[in-house]
OpenMM code with the backbone's topology and positions (N, CA, C; nanometers):
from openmm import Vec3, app, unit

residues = "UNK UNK UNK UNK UNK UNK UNK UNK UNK UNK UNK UNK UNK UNK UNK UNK UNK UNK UNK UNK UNK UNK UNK UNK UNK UNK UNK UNK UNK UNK UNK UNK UNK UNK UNK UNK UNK UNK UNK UNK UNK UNK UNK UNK UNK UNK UNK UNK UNK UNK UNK UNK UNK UNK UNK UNK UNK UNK UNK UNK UNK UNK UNK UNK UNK UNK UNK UNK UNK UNK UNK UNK UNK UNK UNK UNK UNK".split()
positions = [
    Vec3(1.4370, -1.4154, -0.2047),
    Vec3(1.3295, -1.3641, -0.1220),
    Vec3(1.3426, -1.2131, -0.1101),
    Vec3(1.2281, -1.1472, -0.0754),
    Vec3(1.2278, -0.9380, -0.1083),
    Vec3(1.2975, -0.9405, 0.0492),
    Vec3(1.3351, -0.8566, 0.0504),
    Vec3(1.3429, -0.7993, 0.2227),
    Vec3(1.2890, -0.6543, 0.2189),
    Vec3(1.1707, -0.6787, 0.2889),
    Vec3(1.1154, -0.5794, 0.3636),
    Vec3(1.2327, -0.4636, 0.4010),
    Vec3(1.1666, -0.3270, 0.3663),
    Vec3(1.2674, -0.2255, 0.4251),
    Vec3(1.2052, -0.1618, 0.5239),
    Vec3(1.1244, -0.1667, 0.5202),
    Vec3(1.0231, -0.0928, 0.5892),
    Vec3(0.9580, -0.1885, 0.7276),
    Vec3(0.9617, -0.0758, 0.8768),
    Vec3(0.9046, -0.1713, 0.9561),
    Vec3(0.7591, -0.1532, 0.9613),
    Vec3(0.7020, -0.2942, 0.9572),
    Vec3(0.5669, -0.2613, 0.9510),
    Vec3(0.4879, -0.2184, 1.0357),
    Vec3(0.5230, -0.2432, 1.1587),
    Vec3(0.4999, -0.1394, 1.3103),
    Vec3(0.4754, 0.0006, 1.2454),
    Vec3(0.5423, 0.0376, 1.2028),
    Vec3(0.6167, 0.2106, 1.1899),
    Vec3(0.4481, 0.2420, 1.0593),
    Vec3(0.4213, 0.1222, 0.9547),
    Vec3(0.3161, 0.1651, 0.8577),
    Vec3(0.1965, 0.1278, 0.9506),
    Vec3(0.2081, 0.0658, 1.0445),
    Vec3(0.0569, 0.0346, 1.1188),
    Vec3(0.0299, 0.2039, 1.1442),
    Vec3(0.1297, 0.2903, 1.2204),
    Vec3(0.0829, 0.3994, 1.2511),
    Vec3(0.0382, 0.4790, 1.1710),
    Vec3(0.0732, 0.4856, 1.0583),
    Vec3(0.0384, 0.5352, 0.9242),
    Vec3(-0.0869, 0.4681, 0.8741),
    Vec3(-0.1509, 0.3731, 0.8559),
    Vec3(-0.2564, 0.2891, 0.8193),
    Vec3(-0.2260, 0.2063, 0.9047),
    Vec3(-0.3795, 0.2523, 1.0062),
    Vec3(-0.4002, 0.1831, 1.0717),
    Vec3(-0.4835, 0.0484, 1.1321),
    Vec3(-0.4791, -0.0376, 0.9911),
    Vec3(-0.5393, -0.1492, 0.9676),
    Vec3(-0.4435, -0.2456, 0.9085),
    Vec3(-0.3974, -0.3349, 0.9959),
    Vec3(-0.2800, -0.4218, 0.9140),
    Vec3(-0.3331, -0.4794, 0.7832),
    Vec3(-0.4407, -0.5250, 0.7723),
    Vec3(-0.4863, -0.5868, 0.6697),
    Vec3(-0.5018, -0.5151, 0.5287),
    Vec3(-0.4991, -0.4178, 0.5508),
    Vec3(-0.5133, -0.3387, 0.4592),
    Vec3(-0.3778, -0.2518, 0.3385),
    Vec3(-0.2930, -0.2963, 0.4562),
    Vec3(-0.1853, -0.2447, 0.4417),
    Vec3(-0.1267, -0.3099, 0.3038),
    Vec3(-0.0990, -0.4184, 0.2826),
    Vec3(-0.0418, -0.5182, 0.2256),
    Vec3(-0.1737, -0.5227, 0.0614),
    Vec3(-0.3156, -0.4833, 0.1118),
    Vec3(-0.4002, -0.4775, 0.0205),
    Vec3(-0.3793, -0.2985, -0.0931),
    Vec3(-0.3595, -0.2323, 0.0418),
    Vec3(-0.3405, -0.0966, -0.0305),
    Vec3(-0.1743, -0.0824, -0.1378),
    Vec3(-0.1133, -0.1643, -0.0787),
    Vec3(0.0655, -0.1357, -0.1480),
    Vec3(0.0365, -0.2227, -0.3024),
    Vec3(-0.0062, -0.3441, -0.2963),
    Vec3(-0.0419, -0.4705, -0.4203),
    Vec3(-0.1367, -0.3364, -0.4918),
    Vec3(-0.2389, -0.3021, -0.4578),
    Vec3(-0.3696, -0.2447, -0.5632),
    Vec3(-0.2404, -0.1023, -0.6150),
    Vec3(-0.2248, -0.0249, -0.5437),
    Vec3(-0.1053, 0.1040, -0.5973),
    Vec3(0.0025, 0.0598, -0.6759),
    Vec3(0.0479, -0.0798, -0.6537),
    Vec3(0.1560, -0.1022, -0.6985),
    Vec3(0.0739, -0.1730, -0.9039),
    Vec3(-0.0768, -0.2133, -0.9273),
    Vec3(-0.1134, -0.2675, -1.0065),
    Vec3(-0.1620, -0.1737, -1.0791),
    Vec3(-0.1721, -0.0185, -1.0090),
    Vec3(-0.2011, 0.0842, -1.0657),
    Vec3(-0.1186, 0.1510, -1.1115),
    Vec3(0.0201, 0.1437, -1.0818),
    Vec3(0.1539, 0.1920, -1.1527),
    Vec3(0.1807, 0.1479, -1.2486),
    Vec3(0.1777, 0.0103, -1.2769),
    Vec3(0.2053, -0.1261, -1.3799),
    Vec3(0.0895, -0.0597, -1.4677),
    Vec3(-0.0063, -0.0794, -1.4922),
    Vec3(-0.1093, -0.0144, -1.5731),
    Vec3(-0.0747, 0.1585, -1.6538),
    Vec3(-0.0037, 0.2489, -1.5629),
    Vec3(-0.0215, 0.3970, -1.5891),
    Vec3(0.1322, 0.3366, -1.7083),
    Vec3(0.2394, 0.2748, -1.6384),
    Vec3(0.3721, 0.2534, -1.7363),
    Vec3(0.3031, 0.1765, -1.8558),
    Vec3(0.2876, 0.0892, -1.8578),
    Vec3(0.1964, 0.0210, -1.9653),
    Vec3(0.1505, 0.1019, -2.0444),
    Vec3(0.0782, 0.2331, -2.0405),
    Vec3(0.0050, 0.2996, -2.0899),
    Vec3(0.0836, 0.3538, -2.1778),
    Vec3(0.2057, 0.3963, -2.1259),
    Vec3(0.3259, 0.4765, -2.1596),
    Vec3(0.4226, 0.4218, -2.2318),
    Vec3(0.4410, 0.2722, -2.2276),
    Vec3(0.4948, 0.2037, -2.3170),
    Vec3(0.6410, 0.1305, -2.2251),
    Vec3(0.6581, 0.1808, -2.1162),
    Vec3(0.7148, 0.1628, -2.0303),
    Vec3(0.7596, 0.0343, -1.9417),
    Vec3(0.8672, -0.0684, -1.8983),
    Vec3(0.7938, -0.1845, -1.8373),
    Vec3(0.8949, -0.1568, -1.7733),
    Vec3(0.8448, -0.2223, -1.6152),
    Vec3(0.9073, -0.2291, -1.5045),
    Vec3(0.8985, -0.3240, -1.4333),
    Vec3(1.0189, -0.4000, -1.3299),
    Vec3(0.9638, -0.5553, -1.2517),
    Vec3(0.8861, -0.4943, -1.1294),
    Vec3(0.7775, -0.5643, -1.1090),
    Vec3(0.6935, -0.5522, -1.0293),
    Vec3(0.7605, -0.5752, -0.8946),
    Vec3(0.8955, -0.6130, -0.9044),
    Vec3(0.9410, -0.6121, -0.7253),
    Vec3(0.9829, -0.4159, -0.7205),
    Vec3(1.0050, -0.3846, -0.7920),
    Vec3(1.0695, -0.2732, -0.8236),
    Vec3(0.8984, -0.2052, -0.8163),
    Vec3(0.8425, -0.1882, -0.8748),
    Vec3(0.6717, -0.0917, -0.8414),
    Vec3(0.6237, -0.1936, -0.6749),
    Vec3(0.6561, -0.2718, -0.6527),
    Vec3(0.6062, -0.2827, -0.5002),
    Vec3(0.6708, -0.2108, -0.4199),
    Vec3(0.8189, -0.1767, -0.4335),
    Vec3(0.9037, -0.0661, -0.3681),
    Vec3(0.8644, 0.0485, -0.3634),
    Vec3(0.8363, 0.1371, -0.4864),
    Vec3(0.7756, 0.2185, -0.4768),
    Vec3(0.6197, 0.2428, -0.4413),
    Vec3(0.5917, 0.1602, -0.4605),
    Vec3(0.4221, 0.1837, -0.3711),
    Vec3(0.4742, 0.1529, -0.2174),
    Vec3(0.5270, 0.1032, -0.1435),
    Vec3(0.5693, 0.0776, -0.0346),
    Vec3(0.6466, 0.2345, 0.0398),
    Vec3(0.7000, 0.2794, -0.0587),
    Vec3(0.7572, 0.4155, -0.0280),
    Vec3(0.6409, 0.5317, -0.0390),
    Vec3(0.5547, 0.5199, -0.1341),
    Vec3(0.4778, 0.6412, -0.0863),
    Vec3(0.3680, 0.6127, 0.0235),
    Vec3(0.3110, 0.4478, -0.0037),
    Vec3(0.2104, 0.4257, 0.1627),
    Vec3(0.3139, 0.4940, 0.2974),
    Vec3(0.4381, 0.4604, 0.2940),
    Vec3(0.5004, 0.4735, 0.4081),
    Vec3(0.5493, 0.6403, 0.4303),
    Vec3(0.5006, 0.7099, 0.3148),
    Vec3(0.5277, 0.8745, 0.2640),
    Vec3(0.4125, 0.9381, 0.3400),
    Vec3(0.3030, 0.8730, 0.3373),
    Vec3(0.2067, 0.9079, 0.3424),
    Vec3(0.1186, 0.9886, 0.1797),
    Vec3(0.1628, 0.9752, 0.1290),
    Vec3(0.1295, 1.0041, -0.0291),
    Vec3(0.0095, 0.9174, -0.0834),
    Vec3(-0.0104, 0.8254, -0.0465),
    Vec3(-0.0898, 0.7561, -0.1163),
    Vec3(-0.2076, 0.7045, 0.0322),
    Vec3(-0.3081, 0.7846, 0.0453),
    Vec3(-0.4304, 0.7147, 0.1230),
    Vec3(-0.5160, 0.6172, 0.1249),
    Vec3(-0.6335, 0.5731, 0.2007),
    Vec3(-0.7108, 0.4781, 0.1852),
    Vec3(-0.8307, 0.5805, 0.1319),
    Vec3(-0.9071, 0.5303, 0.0323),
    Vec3(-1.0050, 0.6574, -0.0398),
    Vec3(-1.1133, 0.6602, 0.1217),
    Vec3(-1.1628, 0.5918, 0.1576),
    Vec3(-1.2965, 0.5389, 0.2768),
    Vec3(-1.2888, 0.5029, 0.3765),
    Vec3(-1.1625, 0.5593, 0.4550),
    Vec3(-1.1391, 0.5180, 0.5528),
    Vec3(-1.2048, 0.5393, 0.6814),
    Vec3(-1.3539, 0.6150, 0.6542),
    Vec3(-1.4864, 0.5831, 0.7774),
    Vec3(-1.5312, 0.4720, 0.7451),
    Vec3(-1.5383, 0.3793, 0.6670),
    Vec3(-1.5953, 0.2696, 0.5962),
    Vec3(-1.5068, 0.1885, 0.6458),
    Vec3(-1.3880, 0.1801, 0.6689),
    Vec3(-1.3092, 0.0839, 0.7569),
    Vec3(-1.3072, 0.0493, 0.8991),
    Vec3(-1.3272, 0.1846, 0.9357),
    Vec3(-1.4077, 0.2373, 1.0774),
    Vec3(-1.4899, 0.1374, 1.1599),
    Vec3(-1.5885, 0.0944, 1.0367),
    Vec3(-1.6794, 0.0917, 1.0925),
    Vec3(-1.6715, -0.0365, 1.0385),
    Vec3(-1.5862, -0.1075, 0.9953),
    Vec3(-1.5472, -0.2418, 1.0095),
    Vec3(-1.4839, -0.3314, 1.0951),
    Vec3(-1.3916, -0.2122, 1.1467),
    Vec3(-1.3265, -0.2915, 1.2925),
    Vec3(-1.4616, -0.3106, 1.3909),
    Vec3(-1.4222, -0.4342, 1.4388),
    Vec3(-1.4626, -0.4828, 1.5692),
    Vec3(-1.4437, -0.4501, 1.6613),
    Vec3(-1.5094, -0.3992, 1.7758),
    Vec3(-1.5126, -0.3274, 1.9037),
    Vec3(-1.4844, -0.4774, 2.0026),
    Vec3(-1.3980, -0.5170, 2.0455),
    Vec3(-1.3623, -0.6189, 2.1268),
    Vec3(-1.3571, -0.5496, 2.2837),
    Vec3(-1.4404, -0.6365, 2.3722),
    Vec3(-1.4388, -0.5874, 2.5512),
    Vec3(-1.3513, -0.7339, 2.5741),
] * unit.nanometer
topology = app.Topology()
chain = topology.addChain("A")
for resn in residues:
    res = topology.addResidue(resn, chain)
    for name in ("N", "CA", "C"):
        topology.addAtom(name, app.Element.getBySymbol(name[0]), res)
């Protein structure tokens, strides 16, 4: 099983949509796998989820639309 290094509390503050979180690290991490590929390069994908996990949590890597998320959350009274 992976163990998490990272607390995910600590990336909520950083991206602040849990759901997204876990969507943004998988899509960066399928976009690394693709750029090595390109390059001739292969790497285990637990190993590119680490590093996409390190730059979401860097702050290096953003959400492109994040008024568009905005305005997806639900306003709960």
């Amino acid at each position: 099983m992976y163990k998490l290094q990272y607390n995910y509390d600590d990336m909520l503050k950083k991206v602040p949509y849990k759901y997204a979180i876990p969507v943004l690290v998988g899509k960066r991490a399928e976009r690394l796998k693709e750029e090595r590929t390109l390059r001739g390069e292969h790497s285990e994908l637990s190993k590119l989820m680490e590093y996409s996990m390190e730059e979401v949590y860097g702050e290096k890597v953003k959400i492109r639309n994040e008024d568009m998320m905005k305005l997806l959350k639900p306003i709960v009274k």
